[in-house]
N, C-alpha and C positions, 0 to 999 in steps of 0.2 A: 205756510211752511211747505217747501218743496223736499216731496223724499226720491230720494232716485237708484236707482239700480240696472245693472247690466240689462234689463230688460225694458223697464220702462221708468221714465221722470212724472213725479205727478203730482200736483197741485192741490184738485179737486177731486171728487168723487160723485159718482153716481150709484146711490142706492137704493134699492126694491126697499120697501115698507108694508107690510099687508096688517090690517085691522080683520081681525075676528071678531063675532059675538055670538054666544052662543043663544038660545032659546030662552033662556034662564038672565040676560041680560048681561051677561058678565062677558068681558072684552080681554081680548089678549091679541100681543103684538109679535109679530116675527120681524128679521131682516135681512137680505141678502146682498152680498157684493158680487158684483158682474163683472168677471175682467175677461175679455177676448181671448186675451194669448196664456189661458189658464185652463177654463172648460170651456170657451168658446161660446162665449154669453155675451151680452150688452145689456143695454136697460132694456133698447127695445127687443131685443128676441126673447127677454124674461115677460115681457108683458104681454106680447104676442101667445107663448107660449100659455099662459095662464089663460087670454083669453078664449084660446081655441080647446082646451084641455076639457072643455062639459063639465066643469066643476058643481053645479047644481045635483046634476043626479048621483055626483062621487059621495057626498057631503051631509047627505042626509041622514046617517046612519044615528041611532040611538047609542048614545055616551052616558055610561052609568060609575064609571072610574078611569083611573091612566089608564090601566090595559086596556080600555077599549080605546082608548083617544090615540095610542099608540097603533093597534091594529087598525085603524083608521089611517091613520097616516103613510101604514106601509103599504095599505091598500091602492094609496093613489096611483093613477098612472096621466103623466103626464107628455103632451106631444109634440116633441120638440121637432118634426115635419122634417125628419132627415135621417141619414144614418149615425145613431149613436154607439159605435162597440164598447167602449169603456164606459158607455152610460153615467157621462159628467154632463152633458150639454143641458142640463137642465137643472143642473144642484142648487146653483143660486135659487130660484123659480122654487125650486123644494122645500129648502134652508128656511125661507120667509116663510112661504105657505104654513112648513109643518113645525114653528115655533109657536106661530101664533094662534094654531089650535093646542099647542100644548102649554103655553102660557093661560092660555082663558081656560082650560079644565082644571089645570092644576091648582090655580086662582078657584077656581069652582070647588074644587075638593079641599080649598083649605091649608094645600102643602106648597114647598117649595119646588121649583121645575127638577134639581137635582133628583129626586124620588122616581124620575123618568126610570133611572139607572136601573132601580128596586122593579122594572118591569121586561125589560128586555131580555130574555134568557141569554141569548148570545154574551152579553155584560156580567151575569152573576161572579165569571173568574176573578172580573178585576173590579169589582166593586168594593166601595170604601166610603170613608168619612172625614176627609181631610179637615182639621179644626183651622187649618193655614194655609193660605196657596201663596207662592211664591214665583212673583213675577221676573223676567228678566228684562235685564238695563236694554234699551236699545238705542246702537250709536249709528244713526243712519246718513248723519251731517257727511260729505265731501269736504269741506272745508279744515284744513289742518288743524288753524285755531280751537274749531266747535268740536274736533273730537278728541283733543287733549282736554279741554274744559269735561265737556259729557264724560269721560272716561274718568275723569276722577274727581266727578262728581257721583259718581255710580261706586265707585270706590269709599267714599267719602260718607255718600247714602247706606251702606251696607248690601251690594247687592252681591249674592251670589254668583251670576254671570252674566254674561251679558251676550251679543252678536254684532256683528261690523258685516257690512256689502262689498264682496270683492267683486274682482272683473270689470270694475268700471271703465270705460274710456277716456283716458287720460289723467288715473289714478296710478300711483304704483305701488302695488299689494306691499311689495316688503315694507318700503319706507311707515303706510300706513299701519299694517300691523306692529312695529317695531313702537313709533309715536302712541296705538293706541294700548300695547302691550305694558310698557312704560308708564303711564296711567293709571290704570287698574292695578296693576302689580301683576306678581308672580302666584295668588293664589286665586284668583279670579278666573271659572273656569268663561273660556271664552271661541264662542264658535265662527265659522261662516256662511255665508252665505253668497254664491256666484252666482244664483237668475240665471242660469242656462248659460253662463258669458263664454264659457269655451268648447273649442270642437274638439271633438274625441278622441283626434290626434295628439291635441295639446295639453287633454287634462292630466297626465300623467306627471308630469314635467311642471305642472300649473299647482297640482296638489302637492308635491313632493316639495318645491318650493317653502310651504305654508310650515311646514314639518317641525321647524325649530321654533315657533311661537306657541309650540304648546297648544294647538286646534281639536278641540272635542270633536269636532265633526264639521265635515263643509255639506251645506244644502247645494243642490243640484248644480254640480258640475256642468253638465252637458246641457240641450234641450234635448225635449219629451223622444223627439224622432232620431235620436242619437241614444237615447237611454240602453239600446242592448248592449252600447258598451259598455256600460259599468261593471258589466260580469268581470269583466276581463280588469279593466281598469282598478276592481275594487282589491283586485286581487295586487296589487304591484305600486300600490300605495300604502302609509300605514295613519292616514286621518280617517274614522268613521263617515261613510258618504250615507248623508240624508236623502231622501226622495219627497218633493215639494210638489214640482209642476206634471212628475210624472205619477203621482200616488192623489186621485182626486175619489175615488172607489172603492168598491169591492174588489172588479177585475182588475182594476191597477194592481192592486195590493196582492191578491191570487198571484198573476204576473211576475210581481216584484220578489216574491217568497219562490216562488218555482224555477225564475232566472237566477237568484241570486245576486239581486240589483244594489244590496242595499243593506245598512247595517240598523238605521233609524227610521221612523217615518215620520213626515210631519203633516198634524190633521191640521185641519183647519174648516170650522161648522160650516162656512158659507161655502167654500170647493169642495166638500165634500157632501153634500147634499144635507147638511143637517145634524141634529142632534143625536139621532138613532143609527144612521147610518156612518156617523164618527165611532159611538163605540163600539159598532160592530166591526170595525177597521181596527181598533185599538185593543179588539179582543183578540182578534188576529193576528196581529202583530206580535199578542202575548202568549199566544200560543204557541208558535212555532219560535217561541225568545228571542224575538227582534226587538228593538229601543222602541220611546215613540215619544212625541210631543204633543202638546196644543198650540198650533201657531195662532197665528192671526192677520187678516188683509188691513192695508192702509186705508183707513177711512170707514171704519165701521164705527155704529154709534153707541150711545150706552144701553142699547136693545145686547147686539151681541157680543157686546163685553158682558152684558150681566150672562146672559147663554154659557159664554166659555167661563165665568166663575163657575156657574152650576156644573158645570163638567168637571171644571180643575176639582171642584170640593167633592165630587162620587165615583172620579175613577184613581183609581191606586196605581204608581211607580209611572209615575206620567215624568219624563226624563228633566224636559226645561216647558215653560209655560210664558207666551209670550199675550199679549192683549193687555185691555184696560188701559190704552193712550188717548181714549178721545178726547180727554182735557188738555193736553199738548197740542194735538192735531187739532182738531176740529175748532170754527170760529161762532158756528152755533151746533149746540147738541137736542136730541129729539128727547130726551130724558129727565127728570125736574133731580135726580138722586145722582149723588157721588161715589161712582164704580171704580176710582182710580185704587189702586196700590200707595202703600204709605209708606213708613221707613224699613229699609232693607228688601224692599220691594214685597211686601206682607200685604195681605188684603185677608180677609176676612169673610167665611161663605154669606151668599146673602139669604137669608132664612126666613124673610116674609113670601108671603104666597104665589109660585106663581114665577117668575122672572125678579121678582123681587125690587122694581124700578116701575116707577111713576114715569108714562109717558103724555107729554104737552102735546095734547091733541092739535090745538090751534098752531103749534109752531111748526108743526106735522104738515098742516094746511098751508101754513105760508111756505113752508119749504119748497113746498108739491110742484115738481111741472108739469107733472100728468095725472089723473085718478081715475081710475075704471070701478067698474062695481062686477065683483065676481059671480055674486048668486043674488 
């Protein structure tokens, strides 16, 4: 399946996997997605980076509960051999690393990874127990057919809302949002998303357009090196502008809150460097009362779809929650358990230990194009 957007068309995937085990014998898994034109990752400068980073001597520290597994994790310091300001070039590289020590302790202690939550102070504000998390529809098709069909089949399935890709080349917004609008109905809340597809001159003009279909918010307008216009921009529009490619951190997010960038944010575990470092972003966001989501990258597997359940089910007023496709996408998963969303896009937190997913070690192996030994 090809998904495509103003930024990039994409097929396949290439994904970081890291295996943990602790002393105690017990194995926990992380996962990361590398995309270039996001934090400015690949596979190889994630694997690079891991293997220059001295992980032996980071790694030895005594784990007696989360909070120490957690103080571990923020302890790391990792060396991505260049200049980081927003300190994103290494999230992916993190994301894996620091799941997979916190899947195998929490696995250790017996609980589910969500309990992370119940450790991180910066998290206490918006900590929660969601019994339900509710995913949204995603219509990612180009094709006119596939997204009158998807659109009210998402209608059809019960789904709260959904997202469509504008800015594409050689799509035209109106038409498709009027076709995908007509689909779903009129009570379907429904957002966008542009991949950076316009310049800064045009987003004004681009967004205002969007205005009579009823748009919760458009994801990033501009790209990342254009983002100081949104101050301005955000102000002379009337759709909530989300921040995607420009919100990958803390100093994004500082940034984004002191410019005035932005009304939503959207996390996402693997650009944002992980599980700890999403709800410290998410706490932020809640503090100074900005929106926020859990997104998700194309092609991740049921490692971090189970991650982002653990998240949707321990942080509270989390706006839209996107992830759990890898049964659509993906043509082999690393996973043996069924992460997807079921009707009116319901899933269910997952409450065995740990990540709460059985990972097929051997399909792991055959997957592999590369494997290094960390420590």
């Amino acid at each position: 399946m090809t998904v495509r957007h103003a930024s990039c068309s994409r097929r396949d995937t290439d994904n970081i996997i890291v295996r943990c085990q602790l002393d105690n014998g017990i194995v926990g898994w992380g996962e990361g997605v590398p995309r270039p034109y996001v934090t400015g990752e690949t596979i190889n400068t994630v694997m690079a980076t891991l293997e220059r980073s001295k992980l032996p001597g980071q790694l030895g520290a005594s784990m007696s509960d989360i909070a120490d597994a957690v103080k571990l994790c923020e302890s790391i310091l990792l060396d991505v051999n260049k200049v980081d300001e927003r300190n994103c070039r290494s999230n992916a590289a993190r994301c894996a690393l620091e799941l997979s020590i916190l899947d195998a302790m929490t696995r250790s202690c017996e609980v589910p990874l969500s309990q992370v939550t119940e450790t991180v102070p910066e998290s206490f504000a918006i900590r929660a127990s969601n019994p339900i998390v509710h995913y949204s529809a995603p219509i990612t098709s180009m094709s006119a057919w596939k997204q009158s069909v998807r659109g009210r089949l998402a209608r059809w399935y019960g789904f709260r809302d959904c997202k469509v890709k504008v800015g594409v080349d050689g799509v035209d917004d109106s038409e498709m949002l009027t076709r995908v609008r007509r689909a779903i109905g009129q009570r379907m809340t429904l957002r966008a998303d542009a991949n950076e597809a316009w310049a800064a001159d045009q987003a004004v003009d681009k967004i205002s357009a969007l205005t009579k279909f009823n748009i919760a918010a458009i994801e990033q307008p501009v790209a990342h090196d254009a983002s100081d216009a949104l101050t301005e921009i955000r102000n002379q529009v009337d759709i909530p502008i989300m921040l995607d490619e420009s919100l990958c951190s803390l100093p994004d997010a500082d940034r984004a809150i002191e410019c005035g960038l932005c009304d939503v944010f959207n996390i996402r575990l693997s650009k944002c460097g992980g599980f700890i470092n999403s709800l410290k972003i998410a706490a932020t966001a809640h503090r100074v009362g900005l929106r926020y989501q859990l997104g998700c990258q194309v092609g991740e597997t049921g490692i971090l779809s189970a991650a982002g359940r653990a998240f949707d089910a321990s942080v509270a007023n989390i706006e839209f929650v996107e992830g759990s496709y890898d049964r659509f996408l993906l043509k082999q998963n690393v996973t043996t358990n069924n992460v997807n969303w079921s009707a009116r896009g319901q899933a269910l937190p997952l409450d065995a230990p740990g990540l709460g997913v059985d990972v097929d070690e051997d399909r792991v192996s055959r997957l592999a194009q590369k494997k290094i030994d960390l420590i």
